[in-house]
Each structure stands twice: as structure tokens, then as C-alpha cells.
C-alpha positions as CSV (number, residue, x, y, z in Angstrom):
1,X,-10.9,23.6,-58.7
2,X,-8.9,23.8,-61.9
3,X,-5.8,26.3,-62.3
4,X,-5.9,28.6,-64.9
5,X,-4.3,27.4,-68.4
6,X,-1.3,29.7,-68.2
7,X,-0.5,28.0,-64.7
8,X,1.4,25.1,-66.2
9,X,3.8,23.1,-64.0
10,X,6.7,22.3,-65.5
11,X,7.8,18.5,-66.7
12,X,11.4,18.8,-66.7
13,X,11.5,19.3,-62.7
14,X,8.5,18.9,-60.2
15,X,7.6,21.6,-58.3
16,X,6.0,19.9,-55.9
17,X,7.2,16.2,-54.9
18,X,4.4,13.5,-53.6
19,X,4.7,10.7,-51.2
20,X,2.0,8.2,-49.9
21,X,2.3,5.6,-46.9
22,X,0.1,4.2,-44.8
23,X,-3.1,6.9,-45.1
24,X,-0.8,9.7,-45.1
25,X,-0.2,11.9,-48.2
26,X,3.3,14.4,-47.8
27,X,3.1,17.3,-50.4
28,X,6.9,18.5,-50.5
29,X,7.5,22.0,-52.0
30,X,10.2,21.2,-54.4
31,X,11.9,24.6,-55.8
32,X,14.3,25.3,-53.2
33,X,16.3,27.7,-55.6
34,X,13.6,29.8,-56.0
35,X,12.9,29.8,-52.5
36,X,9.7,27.5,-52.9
37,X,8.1,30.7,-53.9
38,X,4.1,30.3,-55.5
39,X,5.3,30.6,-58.9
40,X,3.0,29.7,-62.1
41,X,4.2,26.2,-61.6
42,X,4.2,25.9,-58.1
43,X,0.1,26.8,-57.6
44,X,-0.7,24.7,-60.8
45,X,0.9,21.8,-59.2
46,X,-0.4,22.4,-55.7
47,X,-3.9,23.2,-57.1
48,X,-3.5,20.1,-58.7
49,X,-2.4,18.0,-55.8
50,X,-5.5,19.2,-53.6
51,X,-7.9,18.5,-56.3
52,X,-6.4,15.1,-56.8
53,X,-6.1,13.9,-52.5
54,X,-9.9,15.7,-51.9
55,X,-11.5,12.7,-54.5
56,X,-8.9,9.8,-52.8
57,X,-11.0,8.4,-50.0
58,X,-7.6,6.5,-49.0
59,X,-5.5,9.7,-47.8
60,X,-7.0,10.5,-44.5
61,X,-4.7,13.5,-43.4
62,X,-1.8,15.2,-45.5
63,X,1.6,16.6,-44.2
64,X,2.9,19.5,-46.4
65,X,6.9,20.5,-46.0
66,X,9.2,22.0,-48.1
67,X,12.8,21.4,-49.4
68,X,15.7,23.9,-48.8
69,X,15.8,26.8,-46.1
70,X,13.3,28.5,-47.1
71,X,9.3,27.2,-46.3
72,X,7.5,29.6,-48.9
73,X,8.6,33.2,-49.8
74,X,5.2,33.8,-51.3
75,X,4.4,35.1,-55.1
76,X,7.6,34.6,-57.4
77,X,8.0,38.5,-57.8
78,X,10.2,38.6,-60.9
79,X,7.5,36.1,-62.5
80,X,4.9,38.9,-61.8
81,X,7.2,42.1,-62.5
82,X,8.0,40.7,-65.7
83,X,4.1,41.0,-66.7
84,X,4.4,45.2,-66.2
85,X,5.3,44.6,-70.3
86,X,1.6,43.5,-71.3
87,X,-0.6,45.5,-73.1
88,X,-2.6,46.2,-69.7
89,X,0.4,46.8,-67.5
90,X,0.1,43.0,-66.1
91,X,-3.4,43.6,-64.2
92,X,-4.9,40.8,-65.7
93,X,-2.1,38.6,-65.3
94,X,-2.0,39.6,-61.6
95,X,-5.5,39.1,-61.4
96,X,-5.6,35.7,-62.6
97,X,-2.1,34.7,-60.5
98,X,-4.2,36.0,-57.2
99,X,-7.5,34.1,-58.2
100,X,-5.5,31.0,-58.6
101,X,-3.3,31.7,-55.1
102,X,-6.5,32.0,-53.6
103,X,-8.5,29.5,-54.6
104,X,-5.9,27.2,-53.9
105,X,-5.7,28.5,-50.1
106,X,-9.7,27.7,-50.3
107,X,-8.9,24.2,-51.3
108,X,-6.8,23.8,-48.5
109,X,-9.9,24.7,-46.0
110,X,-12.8,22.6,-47.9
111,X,-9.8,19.7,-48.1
112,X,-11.7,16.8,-46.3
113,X,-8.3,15.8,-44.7
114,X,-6.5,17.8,-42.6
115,X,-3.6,19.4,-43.6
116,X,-0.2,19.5,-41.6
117,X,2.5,22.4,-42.2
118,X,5.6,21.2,-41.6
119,X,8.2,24.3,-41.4
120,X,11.5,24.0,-41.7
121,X,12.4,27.8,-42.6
122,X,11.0,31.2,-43.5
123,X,7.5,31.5,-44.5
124,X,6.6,34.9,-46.1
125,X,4.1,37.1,-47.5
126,X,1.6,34.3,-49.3
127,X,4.2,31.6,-47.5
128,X,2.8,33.1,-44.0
129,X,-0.4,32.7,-45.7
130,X,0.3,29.0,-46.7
131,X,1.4,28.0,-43.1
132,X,-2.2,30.0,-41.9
133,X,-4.3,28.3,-44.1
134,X,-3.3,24.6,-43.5
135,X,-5.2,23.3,-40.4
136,X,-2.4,22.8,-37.9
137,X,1.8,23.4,-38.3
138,X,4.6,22.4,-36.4
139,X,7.6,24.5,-37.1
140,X,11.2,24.1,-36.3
141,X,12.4,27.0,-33.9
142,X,14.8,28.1,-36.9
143,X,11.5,28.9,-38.7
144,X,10.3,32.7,-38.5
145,X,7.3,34.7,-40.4
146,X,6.2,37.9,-41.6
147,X,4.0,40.0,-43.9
148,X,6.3,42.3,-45.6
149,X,4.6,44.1,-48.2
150,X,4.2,46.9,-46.7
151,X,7.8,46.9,-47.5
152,X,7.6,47.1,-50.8
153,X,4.6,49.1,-51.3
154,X,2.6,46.3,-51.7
155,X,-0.1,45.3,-48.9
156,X,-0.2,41.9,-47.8
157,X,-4.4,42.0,-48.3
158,X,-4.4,38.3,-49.2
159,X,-2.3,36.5,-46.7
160,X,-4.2,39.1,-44.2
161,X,-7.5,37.0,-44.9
162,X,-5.7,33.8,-43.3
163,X,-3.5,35.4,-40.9
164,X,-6.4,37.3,-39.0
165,X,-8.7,34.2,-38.9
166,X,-5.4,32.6,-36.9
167,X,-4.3,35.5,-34.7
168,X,-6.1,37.9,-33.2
169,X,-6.8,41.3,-34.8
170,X,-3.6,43.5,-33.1
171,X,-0.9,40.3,-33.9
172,X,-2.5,40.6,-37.3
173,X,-2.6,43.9,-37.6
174,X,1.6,44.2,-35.8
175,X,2.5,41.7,-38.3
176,X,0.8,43.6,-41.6
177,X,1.8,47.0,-40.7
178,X,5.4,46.5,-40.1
179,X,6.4,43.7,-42.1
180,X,8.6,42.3,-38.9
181,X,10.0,39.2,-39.1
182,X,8.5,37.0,-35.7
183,X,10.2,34.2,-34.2
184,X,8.8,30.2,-34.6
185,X,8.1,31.0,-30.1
186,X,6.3,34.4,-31.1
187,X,4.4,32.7,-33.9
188,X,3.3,30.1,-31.3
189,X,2.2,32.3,-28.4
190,X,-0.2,34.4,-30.9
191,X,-1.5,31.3,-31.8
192,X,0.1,31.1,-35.8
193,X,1.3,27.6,-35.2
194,X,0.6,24.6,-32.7
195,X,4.4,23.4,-31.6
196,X,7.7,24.5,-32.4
197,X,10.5,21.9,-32.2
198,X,13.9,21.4,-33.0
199,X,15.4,21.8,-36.3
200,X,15.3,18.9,-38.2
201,X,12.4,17.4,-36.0
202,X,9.7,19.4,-37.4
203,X,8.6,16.7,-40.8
204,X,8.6,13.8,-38.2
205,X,6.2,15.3,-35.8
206,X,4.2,16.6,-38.5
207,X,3.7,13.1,-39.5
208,X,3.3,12.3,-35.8
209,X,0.1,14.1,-35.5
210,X,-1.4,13.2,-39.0
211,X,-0.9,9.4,-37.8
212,X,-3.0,10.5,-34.9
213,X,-5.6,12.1,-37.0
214,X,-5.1,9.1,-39.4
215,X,-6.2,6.9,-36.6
216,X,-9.7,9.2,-36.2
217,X,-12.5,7.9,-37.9
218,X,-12.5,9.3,-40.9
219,X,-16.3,10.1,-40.9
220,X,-15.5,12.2,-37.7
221,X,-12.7,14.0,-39.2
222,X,-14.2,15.2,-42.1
223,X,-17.4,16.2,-40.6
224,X,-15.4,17.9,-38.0
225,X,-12.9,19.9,-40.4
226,X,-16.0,20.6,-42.6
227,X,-18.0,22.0,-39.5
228,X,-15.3,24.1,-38.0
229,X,-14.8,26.4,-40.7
230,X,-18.7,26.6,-41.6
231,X,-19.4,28.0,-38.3
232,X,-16.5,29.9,-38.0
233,X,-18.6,32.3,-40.3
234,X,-21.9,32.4,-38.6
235,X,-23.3,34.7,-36.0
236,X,-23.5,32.6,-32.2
237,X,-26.8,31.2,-32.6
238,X,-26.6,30.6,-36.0
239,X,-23.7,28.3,-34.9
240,X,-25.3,26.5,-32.6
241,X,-28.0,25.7,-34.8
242,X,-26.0,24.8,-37.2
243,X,-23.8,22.7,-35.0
244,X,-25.9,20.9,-33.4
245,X,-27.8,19.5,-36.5
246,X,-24.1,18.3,-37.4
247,X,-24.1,16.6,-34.1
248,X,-27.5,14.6,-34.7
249,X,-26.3,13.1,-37.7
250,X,-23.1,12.3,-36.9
251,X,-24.4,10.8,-33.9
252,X,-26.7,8.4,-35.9
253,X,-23.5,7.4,-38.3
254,X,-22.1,4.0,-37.5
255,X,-18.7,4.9,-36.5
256,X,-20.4,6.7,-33.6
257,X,-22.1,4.2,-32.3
258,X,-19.8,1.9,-32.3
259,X,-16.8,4.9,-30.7
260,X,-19.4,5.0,-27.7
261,X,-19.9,1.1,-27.6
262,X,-16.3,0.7,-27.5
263,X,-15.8,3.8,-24.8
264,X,-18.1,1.8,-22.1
265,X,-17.0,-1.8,-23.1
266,X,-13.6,-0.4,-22.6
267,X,-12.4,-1.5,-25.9
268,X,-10.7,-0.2,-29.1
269,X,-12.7,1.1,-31.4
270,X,-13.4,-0.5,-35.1
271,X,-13.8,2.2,-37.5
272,X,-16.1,1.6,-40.9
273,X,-14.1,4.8,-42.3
């Protein structure tokens, strides 16, 4: 996926920081001033970032976190205002900022590795999305979330595509229609997040669990992530079909065969990937 040419990070000071250790790639949102919100700059450089760990066979699950109070607070909303100017009253700026914001929430789900959310603050609008979209999240209990747009006459249709594939359809629809802010424990009993911990805690047991998924086969991982959401989309027997012809052939991989040899010689596994 390539960002569109007007989505051009900025050089002066990264949007988005990058560490790497040990299998393990941490994406940092970086623009704590502007309340890490998906500017121009911030989706180039995360579209970027994606596009760049999906082709590096040697980062086997990612952790993404965010500097500053504040997780996300979705689209940069004076960026966009500012394009009511053009010719066409900003519609196809806004079109191509959306296209971009979504395609890099797409990149997230056909991501081989498995993506961590690690969230230290709000997370709003496209920054509920964010958190949504990435495979599991660990949240501190400072962190809360919410759809606002109805708020400002502007429907949260996009995040809604993420949020309702997490929560079901009446904690979606609570969430969309009132534009409440919900607690990290409400977030986690509707099923928006896996484990909320203390503040502060929330990066190191992100990295926790991609160590544990780091420690997977790869081959299993990726076939699994890859699987989950396919079927996700298809009717029940459809599913099955589907799901068991994954099964065959990952059962006839290497790393299988030797995760069952290992299971009844009661012995650590040795991965090939």
C-alpha cells in the first residue's frame, strides 16, 4: 500500500518513532502536541511503517504505543477544516485523507504479525478505531474511548467499521450514537480491549504478550492471523470449508510436525520459522 503523494511525513520531526529488539518491532506515535492525531504526516508514516515490517520476515509480532496523554484523537481536524478553501469545498481532499486512513487500518488486518495496542491515554474517533483495528490491546485503566462525531455533526462511519467487528452491535451502536466517553473496565467488558492494567504498565505487558506470540512459530501465526479474519467474512459453512483446507496444510508444514513430535516427546519445540 502506498500513501497518497500529498501524505508526506515530515523530516524535521518523526511522527512516528521505531524500535526493533529481539523479533519485536514497537511503532511509537510521536506527536504528542497534536494529540498523536492521524494527520497527513502521521498515516504516511504509519502507512509506511506497515508496508515496510509486512516484507521483514525478522519482526514476528509488533507493539504499537504512543507518546504523551493522549493515545490517538483521530483525524487532525484543523488539517482537514483548512481544506473547506479548495476549489471543491475540500471533498476530494477529504476523500483521499479517508482512503489513506483506511487503507492503512486494512494494513493493520492483512499485517502477517500481530499487532499489539499499547494504551496509555484517550483514544478517539479514528483513535478508537486504531486501538479496534490492531489485533489485541492492553490499556492502562487511565485510558478511556469513544466515538464522538455525532458531536460534531460528523458520524463516526469509519471507526464504526472496526468498532462493530470488536463489540457487539448495541455497545457499537451506545458508543456511535452518543459519543460517551467509556472507561479502560467498560472497554474491556464489551470486549474493545484484552487487559487493562495499571498506568504506566500498559507498554511492558504489551511487549509481554508479543514475546509470547514472538515465541509461536511464525508459520502458525501468520496462517492463523491470515485465517481469522478471512473467515470472519464468510457464511458458517463457507467457514468451515475454508478452515479446514487451512488446517490440512498447515498440518503438512514442518513446524507442525515437529510442535506435535515435541508435544508427545515432552519436549520444547524447534521452530523452522
Amino acid at each position: 500500500m502506498h500513501a497518497p503523494a500529498s501524505l508526506v511525513p515530515s523530516v524535521s520531526e518523526p511522527a512516528l518513532l521505531r524500535e526493533a529488539a529481539d523479533g519485536i518491532t514497537v511503532l511509537v506515535l510521536n506527536r504528542p502536541e497534536r494529540r498523536n492525531s492521524l494527520s497527513e504526516a502521521m498515516l504516511a508514516a504509519l502507512s509506511e511503517a506497515f508496508s515496510a515490517i509486512a516484507r521483514d520476515s525478522a519482526v514476528r509480532a509488533v507493539v504499537l504505543a504512543a507518546n504523551g496523554p493522549v493515545f490517538c484523537a483521530g483525524h487532525d481536524l484543523k488539517e482537514m477544516a483548512a481544506r473547506r478553501a479548495d476549489a471543491d469545498g475540500g471533498r476530494a481532499y477529504f476523500a483521499e485523507v479517508m482512503a489513506a486512513c483506511s487503507a492503512m487500518m486494512q494494513a493493520i488486518t492483512a499485517l502477517p504479525q500481530p499487532v499489539v495496542a499499547a494504551v496509555q491515554g484517550t483514544a478517539t474517533a479514528a483513535g478508537c478505531q486504531l486501538v479496534a483495528t490492531c489485533d489485541l490491546a492492553i490499556v492502562s485503566s487511565a485510558a478511556k474511548f469513544c466515538t464522538p462525531g455525532v458531536d460534531i455533526g460528523l458520524f463516526c462511519s469509519t471507526p464504526m467499521v472496526a468498532l462493530s467487528r470488536n463489540v457487539a452491535s448495541k455497545h457499537a451502536m451506545e458508543m456511535l450514537l452518543t459519543g460517551e466517553m467509556v472507561s479502560a473496565e467498560h472497554a474491556h467488558r464489551i470486549g474493545l480491549v484484552n487487559r487493562v492494567v495499571v498506568p504506566g504498565a500498559e507498554r511492558a505487558e504489551a511487549l509481554a504478550f508479543a514475546r509470547r506470540i514472538a515465541s509461536k512459530s511464525t508459520l502458525a501465526v501468520r496462517t492463523g492471523k491470515l485465517a481469522f479474519y478471512r473467515q470472519r467474512e464468510m457464511g458458517l459453512a463457507e467457514a468451515y470449508r475454508y478452515a479446514s483446507q487451512v488446517m490440512v496444510e498447515n498440518m503438512m508444514a514442518r513446524d507442525a510436525a515437529e510442535g506435535i513430535g515435541a508435544f508427545i516427546e515432552k519436549r520444547s519445540p524447534h521452530w523452522e520459522e
